[in-house]
N, CA, C and O atoms as CSV, one atom per row, in Angstrom:
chain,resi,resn,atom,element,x,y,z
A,1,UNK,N,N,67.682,101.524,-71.542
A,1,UNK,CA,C,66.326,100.999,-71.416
A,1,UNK,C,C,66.415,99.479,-71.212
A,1,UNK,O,O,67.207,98.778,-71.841
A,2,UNK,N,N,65.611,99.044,-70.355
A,2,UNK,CA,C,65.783,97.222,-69.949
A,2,UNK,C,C,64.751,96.721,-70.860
A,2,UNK,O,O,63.552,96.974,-70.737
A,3,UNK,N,N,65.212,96.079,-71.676
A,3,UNK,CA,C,63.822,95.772,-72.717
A,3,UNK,C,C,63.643,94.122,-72.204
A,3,UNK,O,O,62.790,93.399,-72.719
A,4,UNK,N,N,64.259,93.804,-71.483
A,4,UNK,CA,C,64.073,92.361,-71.093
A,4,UNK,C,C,63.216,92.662,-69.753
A,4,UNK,O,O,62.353,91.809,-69.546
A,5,UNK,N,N,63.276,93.583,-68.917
A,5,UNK,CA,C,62.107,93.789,-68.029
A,5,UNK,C,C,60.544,94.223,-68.705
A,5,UNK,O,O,59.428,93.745,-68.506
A,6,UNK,N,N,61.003,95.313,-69.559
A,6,UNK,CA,C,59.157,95.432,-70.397
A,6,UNK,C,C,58.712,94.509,-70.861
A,6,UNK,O,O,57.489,94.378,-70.909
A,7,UNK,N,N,59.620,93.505,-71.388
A,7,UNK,CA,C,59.122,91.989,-71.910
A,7,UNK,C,C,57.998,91.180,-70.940
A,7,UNK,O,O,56.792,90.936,-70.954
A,8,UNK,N,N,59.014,90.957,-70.205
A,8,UNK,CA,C,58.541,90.545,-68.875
A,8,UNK,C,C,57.036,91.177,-68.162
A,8,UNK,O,O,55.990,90.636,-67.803
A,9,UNK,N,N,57.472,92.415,-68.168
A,9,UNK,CA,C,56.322,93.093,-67.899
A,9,UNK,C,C,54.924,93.181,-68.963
A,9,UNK,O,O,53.812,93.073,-68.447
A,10,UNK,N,N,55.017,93.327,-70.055
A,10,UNK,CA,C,53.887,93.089,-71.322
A,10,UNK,C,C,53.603,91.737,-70.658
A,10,UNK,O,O,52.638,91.685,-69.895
A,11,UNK,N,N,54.593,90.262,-70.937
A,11,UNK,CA,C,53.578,89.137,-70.290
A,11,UNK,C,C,53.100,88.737,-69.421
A,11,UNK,O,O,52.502,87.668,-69.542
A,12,UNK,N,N,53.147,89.511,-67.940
A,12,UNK,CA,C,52.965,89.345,-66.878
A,12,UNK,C,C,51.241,90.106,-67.131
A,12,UNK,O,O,50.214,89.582,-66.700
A,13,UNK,N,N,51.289,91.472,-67.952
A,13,UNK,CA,C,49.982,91.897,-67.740
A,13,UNK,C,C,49.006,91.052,-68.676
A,13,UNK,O,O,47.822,90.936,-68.359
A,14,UNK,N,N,49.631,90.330,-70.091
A,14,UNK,CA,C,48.687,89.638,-70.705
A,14,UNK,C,C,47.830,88.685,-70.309
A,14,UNK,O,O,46.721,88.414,-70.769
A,15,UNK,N,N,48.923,87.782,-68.672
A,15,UNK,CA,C,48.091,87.153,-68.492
A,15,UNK,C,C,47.425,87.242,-67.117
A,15,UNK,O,O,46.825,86.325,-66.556
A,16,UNK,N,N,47.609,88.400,-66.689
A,16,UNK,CA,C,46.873,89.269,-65.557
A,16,UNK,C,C,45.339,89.569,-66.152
A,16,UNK,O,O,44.391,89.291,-65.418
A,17,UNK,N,N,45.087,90.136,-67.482
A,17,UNK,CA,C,44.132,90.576,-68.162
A,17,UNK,C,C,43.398,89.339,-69.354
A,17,UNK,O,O,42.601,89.560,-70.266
A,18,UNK,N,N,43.920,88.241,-68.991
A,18,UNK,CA,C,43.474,87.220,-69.862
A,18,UNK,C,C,42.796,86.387,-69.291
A,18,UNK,O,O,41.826,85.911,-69.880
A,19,UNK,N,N,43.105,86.007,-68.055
A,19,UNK,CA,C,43.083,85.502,-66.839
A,19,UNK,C,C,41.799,86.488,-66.167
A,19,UNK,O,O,40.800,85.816,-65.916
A,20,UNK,N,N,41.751,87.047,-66.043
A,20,UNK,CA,C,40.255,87.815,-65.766
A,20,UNK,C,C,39.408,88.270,-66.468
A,20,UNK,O,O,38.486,88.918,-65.973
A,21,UNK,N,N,39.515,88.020,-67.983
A,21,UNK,CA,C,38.445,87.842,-68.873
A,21,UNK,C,C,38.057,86.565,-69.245
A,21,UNK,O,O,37.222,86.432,-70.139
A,22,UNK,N,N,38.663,85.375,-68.552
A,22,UNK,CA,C,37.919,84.009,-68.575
A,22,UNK,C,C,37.127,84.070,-67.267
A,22,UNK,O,O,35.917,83.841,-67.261
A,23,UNK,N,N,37.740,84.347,-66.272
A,23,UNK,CA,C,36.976,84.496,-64.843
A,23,UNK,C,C,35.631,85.021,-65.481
A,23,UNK,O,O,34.664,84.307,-65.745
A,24,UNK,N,N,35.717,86.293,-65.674
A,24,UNK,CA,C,34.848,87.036,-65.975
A,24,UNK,C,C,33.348,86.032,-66.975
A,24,UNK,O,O,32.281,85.589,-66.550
A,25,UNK,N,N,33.792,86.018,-67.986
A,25,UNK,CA,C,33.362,85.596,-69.223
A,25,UNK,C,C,32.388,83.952,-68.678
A,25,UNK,O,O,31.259,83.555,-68.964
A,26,UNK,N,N,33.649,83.283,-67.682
A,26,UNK,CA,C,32.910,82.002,-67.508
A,26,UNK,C,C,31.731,81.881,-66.567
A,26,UNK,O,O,30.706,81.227,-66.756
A,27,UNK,N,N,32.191,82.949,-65.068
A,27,UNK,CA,C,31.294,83.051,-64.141
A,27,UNK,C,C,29.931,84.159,-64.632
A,27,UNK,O,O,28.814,83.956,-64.156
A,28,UNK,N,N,30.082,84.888,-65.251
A,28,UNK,CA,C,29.053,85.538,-65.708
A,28,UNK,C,C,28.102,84.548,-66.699
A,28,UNK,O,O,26.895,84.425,-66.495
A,29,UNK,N,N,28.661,84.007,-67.564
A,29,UNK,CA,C,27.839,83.261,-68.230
A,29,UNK,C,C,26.995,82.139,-67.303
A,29,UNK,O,O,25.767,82.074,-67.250
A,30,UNK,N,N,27.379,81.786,-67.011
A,30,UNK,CA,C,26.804,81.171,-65.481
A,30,UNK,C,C,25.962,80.864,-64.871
A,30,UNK,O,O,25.350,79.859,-64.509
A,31,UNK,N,N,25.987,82.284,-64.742
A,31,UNK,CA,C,25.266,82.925,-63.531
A,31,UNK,C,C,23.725,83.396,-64.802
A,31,UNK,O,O,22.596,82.915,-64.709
A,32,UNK,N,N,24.181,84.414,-65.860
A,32,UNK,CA,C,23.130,85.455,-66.270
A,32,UNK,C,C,22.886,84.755,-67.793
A,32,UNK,O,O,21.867,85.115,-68.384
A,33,UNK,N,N,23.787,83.755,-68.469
A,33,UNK,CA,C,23.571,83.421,-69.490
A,33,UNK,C,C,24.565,83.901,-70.871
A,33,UNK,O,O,25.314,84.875,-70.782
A,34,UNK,N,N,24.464,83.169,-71.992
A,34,UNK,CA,C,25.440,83.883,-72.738
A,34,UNK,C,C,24.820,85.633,-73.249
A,34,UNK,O,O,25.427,86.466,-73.923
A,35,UNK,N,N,23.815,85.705,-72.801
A,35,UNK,CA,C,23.335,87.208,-73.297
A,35,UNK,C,C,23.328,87.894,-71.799
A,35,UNK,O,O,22.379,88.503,-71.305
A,36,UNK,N,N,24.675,87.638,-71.162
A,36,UNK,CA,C,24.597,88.357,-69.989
A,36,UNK,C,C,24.869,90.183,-70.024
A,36,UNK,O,O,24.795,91.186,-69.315
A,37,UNK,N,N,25.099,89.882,-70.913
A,37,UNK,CA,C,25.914,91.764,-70.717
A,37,UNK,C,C,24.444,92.251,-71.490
A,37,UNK,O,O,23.753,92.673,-70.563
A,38,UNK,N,N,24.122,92.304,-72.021
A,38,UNK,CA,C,22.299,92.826,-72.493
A,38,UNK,C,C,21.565,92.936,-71.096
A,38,UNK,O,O,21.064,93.958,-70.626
A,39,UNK,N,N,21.607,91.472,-70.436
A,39,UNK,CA,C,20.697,91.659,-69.395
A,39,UNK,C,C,21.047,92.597,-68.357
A,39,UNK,O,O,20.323,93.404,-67.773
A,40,UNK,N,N,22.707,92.273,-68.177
A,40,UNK,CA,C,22.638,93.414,-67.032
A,40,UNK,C,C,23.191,95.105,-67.693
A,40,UNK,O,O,23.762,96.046,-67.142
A,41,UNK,N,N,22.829,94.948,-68.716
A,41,UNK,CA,C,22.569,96.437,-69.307
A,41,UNK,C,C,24.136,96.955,-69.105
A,41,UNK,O,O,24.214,97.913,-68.336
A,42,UNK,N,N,25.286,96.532,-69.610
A,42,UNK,CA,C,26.679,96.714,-69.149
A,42,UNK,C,C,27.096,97.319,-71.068
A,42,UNK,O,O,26.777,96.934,-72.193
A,43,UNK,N,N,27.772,98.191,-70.609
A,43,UNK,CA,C,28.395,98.691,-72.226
A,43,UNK,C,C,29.279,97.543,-73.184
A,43,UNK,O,O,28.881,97.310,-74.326
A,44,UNK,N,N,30.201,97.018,-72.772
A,44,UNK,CA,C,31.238,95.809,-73.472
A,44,UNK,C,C,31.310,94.556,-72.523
A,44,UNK,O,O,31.407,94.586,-71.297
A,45,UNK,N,N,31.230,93.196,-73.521
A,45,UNK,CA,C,31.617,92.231,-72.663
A,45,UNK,C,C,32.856,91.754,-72.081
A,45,UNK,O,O,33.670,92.677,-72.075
A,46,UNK,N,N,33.227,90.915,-71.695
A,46,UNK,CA,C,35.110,90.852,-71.079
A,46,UNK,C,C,36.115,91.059,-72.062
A,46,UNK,O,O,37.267,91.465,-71.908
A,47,UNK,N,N,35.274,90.588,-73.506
A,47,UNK,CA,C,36.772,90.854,-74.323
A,47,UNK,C,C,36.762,92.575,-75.289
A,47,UNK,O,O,37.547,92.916,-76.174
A,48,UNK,N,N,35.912,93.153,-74.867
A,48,UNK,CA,C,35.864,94.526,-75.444
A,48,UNK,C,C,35.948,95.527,-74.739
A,48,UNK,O,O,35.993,96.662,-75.213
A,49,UNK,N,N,35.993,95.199,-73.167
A,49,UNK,CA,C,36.406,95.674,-71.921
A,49,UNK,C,C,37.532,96.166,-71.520
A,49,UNK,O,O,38.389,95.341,-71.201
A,50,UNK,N,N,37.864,97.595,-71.416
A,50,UNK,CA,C,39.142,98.101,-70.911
A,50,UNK,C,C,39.489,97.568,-69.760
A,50,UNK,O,O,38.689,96.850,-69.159
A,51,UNK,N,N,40.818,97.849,-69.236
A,51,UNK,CA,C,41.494,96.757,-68.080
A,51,UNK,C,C,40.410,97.500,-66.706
A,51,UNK,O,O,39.496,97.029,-66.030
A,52,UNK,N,N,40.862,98.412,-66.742
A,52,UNK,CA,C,39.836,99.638,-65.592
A,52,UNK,C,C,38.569,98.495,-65.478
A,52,UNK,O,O,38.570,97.801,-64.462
A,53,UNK,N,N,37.665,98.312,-66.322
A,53,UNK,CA,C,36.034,97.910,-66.506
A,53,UNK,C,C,36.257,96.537,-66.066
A,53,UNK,O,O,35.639,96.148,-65.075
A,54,UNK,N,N,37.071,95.739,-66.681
A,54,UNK,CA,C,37.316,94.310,-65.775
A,54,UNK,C,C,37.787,94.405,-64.831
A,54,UNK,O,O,37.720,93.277,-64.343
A,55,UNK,N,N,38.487,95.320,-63.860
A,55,UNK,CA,C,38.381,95.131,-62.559
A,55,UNK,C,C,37.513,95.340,-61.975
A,55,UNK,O,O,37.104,94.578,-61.098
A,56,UNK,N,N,36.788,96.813,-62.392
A,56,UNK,CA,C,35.778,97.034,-61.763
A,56,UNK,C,C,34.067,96.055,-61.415
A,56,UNK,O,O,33.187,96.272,-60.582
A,57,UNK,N,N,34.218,94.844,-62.626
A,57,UNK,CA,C,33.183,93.950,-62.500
A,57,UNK,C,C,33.089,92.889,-61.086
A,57,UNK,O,O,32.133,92.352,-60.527
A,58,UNK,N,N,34.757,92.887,-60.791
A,58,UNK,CA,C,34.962,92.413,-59.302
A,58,UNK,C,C,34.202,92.648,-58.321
A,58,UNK,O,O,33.641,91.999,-57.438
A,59,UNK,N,N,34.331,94.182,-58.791
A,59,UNK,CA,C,33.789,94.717,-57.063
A,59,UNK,C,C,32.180,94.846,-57.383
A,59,UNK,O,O,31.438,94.386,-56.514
A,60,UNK,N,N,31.710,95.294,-58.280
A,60,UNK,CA,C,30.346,95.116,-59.399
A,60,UNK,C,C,29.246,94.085,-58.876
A,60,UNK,O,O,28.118,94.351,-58.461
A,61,UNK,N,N,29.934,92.692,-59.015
A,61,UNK,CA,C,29.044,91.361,-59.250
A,61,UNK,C,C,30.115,90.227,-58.094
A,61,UNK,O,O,30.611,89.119,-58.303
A,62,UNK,N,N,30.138,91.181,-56.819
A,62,UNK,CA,C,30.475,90.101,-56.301
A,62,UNK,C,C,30.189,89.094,-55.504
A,62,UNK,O,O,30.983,88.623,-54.689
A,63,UNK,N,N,29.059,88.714,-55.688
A,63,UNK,CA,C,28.116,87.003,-55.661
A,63,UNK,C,C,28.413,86.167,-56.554
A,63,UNK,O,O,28.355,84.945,-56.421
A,64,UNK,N,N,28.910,87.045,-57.983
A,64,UNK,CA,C,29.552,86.106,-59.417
A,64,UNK,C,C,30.355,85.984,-59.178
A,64,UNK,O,O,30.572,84.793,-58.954
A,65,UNK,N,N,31.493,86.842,-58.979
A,65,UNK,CA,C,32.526,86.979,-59.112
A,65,UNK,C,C,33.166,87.864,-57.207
A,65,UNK,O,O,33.330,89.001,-56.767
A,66,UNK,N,N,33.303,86.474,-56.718
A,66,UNK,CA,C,34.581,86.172,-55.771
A,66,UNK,C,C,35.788,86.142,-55.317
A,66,UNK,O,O,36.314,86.045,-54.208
A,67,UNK,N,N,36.040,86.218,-56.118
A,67,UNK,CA,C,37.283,85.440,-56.689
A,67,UNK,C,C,38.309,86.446,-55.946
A,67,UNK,O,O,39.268,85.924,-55.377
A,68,UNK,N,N,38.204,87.537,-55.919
A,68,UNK,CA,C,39.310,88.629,-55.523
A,68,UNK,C,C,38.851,89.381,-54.649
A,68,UNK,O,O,37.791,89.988,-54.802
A,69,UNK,N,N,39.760,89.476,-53.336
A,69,UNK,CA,C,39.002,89.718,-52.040
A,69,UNK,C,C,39.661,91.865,-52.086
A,69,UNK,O,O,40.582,92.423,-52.683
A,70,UNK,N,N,38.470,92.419,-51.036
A,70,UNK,CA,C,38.915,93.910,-51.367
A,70,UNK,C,C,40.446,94.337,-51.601
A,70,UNK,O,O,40.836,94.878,-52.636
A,71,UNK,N,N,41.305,94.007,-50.443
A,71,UNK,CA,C,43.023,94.309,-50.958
A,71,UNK,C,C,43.205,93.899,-52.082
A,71,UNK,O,O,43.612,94.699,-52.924
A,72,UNK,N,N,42.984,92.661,-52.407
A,72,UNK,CA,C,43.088,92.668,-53.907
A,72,UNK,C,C,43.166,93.424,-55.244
A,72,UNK,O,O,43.910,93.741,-56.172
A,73,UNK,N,N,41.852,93.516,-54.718
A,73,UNK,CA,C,40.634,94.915,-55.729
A,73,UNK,C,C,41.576,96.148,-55.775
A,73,UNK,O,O,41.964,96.631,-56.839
A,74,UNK,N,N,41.948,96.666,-54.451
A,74,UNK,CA,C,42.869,97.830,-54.344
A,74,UNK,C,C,43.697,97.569,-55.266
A,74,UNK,O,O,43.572,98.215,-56.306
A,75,UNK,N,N,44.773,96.564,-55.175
A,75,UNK,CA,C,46.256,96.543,-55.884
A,75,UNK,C,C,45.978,96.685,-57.270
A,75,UNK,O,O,46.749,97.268,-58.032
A,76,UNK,N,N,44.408,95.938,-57.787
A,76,UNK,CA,C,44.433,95.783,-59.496
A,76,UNK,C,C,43.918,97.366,-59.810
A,76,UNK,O,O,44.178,98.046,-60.802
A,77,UNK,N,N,43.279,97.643,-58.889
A,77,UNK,CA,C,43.317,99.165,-59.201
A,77,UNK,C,C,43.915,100.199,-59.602
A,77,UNK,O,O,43.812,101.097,-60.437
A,78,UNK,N,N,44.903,99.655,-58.375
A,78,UNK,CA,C,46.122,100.604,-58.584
A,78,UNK,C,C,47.206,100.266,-59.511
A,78,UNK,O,O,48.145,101.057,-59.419
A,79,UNK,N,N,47.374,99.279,-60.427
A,79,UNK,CA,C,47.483,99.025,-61.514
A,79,UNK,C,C,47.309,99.440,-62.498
A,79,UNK,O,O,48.112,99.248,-63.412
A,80,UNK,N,N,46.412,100.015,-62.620
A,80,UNK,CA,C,46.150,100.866,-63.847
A,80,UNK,C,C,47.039,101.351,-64.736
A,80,UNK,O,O,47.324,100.822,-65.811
A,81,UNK,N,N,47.642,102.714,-64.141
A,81,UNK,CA,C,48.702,103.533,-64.516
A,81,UNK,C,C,50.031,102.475,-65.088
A,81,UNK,O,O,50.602,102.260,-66.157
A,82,UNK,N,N,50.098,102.062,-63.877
A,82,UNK,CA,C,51.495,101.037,-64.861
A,82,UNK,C,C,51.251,99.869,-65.757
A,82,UNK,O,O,52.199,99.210,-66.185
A,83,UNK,N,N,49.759,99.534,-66.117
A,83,UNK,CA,C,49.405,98.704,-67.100
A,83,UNK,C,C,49.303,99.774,-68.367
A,83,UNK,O,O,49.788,99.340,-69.412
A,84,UNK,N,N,48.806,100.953,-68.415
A,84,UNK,CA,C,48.793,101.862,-69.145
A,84,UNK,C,C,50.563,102.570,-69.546
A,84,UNK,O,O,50.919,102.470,-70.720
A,85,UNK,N,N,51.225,103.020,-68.861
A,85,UNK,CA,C,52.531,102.714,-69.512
A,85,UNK,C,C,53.045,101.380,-70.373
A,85,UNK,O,O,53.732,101.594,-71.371
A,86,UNK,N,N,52.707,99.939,-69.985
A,86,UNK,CA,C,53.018,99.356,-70.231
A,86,UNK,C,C,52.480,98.909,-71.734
A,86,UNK,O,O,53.176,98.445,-72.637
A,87,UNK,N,N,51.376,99.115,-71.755
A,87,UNK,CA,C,50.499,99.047,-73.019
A,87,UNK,C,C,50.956,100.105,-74.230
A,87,UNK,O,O,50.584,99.955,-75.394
A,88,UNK,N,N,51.645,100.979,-73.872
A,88,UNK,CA,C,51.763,102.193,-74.644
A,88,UNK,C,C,53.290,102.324,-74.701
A,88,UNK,O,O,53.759,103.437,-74.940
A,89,UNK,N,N,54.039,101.360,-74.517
A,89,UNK,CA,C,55.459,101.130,-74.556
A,89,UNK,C,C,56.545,102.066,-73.457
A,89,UNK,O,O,57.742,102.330,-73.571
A,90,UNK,N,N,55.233,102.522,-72.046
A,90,UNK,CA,C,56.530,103.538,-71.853
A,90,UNK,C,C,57.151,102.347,-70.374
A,90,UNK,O,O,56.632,101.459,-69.697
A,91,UNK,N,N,58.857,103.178,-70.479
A,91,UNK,CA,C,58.975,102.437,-69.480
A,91,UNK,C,C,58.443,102.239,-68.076
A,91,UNK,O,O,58.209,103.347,-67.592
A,92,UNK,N,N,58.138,101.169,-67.161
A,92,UNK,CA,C,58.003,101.366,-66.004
A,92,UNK,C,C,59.023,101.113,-64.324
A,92,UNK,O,O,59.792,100.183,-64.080
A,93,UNK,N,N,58.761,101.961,-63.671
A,93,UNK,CA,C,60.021,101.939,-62.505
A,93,UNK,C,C,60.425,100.440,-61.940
A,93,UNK,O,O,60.159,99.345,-62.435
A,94,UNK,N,N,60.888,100.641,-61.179
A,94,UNK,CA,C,60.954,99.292,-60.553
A,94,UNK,C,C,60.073,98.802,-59.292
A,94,UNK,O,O,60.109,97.666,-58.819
A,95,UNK,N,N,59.149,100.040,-58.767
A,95,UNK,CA,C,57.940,99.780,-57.661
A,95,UNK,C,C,57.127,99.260,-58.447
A,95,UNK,O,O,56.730,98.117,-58.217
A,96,UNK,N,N,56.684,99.965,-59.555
A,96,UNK,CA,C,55.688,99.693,-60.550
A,96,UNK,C,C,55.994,98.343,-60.876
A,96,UNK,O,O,54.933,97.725,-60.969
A,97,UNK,N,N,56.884,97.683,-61.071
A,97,UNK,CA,C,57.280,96.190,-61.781
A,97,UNK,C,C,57.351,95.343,-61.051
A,97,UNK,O,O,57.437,94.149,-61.339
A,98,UNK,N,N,57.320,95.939,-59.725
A,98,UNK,CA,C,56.897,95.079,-58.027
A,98,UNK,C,C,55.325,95.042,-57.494
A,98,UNK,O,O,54.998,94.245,-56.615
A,99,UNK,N,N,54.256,96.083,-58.169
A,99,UNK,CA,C,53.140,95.954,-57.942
A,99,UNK,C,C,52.645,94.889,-59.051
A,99,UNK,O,O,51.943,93.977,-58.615
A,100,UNK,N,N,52.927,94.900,-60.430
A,100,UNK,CA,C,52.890,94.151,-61.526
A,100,UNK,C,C,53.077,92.643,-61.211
A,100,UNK,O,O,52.234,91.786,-61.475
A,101,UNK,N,N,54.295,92.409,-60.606
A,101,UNK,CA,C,54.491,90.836,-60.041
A,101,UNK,C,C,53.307,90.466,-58.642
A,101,UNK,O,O,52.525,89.552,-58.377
A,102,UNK,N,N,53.689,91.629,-58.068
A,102,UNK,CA,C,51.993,91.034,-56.953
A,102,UNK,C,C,50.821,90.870,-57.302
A,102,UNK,O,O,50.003,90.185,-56.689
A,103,UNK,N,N,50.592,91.572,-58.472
A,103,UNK,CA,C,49.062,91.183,-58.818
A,103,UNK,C,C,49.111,90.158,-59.703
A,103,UNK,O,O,48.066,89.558,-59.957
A,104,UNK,N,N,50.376,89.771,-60.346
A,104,UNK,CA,C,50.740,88.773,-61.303
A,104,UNK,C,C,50.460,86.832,-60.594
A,104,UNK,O,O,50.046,85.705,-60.865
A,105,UNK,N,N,51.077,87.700,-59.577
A,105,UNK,CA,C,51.142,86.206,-58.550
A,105,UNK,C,C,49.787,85.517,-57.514
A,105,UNK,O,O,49.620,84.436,-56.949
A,106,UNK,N,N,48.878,86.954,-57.655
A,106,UNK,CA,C,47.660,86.699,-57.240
A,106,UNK,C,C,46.706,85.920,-58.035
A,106,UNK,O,O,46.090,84.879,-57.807
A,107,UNK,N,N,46.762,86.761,-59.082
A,107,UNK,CA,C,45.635,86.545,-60.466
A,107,UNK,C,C,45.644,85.288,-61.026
A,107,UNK,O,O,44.599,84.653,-61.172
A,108,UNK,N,N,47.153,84.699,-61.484
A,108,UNK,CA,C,47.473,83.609,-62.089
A,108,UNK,C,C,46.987,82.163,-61.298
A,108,UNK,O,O,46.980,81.024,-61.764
A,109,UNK,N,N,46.603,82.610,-59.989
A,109,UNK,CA,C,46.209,81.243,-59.225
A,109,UNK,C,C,44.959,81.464,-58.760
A,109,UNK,O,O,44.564,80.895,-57.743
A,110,UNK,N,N,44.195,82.317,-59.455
A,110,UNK,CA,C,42.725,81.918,-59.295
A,110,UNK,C,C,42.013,81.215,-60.208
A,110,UNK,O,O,42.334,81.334,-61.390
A,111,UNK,N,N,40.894,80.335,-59.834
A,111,UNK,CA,C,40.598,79.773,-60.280
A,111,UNK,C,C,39.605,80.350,-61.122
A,111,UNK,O,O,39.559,81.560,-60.900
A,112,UNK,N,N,38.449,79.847,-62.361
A,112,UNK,CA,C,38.348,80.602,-63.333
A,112,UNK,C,C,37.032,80.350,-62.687
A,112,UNK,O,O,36.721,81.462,-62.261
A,113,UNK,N,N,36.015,79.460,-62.351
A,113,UNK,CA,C,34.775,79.506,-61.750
A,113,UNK,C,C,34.595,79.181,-59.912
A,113,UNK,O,O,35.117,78.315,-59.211
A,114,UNK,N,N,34.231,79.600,-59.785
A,114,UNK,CA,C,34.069,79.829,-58.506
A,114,UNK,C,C,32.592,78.926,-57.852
A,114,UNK,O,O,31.432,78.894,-58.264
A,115,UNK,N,N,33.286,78.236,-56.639
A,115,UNK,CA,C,32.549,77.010,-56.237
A,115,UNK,C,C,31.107,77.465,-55.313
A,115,UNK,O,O,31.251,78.171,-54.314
A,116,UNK,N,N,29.957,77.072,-55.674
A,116,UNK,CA,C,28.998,77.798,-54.973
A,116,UNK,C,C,28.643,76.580,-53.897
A,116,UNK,O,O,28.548,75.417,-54.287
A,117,UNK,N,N,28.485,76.903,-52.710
A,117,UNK,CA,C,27.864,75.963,-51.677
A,117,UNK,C,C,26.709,76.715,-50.922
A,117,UNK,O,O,26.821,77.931,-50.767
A,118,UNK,N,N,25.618,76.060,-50.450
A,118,UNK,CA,C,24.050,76.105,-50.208
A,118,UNK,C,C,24.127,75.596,-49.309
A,118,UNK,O,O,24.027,74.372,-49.394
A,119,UNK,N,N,24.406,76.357,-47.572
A,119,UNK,CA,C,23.529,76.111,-46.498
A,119,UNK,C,C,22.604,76.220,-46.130
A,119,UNK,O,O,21.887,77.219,-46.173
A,120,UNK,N,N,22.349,74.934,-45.554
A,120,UNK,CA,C,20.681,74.691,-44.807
A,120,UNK,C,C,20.997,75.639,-43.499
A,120,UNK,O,O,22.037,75.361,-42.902
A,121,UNK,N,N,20.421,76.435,-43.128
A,121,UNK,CA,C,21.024,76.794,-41.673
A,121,UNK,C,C,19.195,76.678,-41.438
A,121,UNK,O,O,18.482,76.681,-42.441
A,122,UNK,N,N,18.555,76.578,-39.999
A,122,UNK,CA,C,17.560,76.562,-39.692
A,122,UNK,C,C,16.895,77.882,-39.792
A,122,UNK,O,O,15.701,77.816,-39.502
A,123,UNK,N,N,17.143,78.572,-39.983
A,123,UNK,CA,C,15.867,79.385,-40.531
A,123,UNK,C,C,16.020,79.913,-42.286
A,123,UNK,O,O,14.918,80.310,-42.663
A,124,UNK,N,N,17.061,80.005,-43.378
A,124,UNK,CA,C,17.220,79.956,-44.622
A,124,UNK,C,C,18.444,79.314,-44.655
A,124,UNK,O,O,19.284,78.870,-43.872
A,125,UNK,N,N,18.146,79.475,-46.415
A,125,UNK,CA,C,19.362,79.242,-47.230
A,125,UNK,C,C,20.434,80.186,-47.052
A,125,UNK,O,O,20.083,81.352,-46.869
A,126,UNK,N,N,21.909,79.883,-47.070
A,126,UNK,CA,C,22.382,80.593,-47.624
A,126,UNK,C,C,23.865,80.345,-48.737
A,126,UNK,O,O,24.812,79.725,-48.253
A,127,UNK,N,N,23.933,80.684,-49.693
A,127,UNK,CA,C,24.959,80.461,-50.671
A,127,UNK,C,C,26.319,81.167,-50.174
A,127,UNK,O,O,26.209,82.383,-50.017
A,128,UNK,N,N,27.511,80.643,-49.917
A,128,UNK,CA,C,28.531,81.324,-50.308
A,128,UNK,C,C,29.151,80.790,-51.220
A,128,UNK,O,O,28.642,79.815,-51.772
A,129,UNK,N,N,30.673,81.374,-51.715
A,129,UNK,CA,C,30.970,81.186,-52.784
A,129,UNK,C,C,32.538,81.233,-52.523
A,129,UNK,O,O,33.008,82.190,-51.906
A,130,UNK,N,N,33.580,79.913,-53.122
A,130,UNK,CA,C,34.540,79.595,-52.628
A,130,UNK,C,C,35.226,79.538,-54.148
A,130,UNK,O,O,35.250,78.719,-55.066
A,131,UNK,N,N,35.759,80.841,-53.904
A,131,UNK,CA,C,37.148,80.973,-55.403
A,131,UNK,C,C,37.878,79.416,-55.231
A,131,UNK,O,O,38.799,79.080,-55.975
């Protein structure tokens, strides 16, 4: 058993999943307030949130939350399973510990609020939003 790769692997997901409960936590507040999860009628907030439910707020609220473009979304998805071995001590392969570093290397360099800009265009407004 490589216990210096599960190592590796436990901190790669801590801060895969730590790292998107500040995203989460900061741009939502934000946006909806600190009583955001009441308002938008959501079961747990980022830190009572299974890994599954914080990704899924990506694809959810994404005017808030930018930050992670659809391929993205796919890979943390597909994450799951080997965050779930990993959480539960079992070992994982070595594809699995190669999807783990790609989403590792994505996540860790986003930024935690996301920059809103307001064009005038001649007939409206419009906001986009620059992770």
């Amino acid at each position: 058993m490589n216990i210096s790769l599960m190592k590796e692997a436990y901190s790669m997901l801590y801060e895969i999943e730590n790292q998107l409960r500040l995203i989460i936590k900061a741009n939502m507040e934000e946006e909806y307030g600190y009583q955001w999860v009441e308002k938008l009628y959501e079961k747990r907030n980022e830190q009572t949130s299974y890994y599954h439910e914080l990704v899924s707020f990506f694809g959810k609220y994404p005017g808030v939350l930018p930050h992670i473009n659809p391929q993205q979304l796919k890979l943390l998805h597909q994450l799951t399973p080997t965050r779930n071995k990993i959480a539960h001590s079992h070992l994982i392969s070595q594809t699995e510990y190669e999807l783990l570093e790609k989403c590792h290397r994505f996540v860790i360099q986003l930024p935690i609020i996301s920059e809103k800009v307001t064009l005038d265009l001649p007939h409206k407004k419009v906001q986009r939003f620059y992770p």
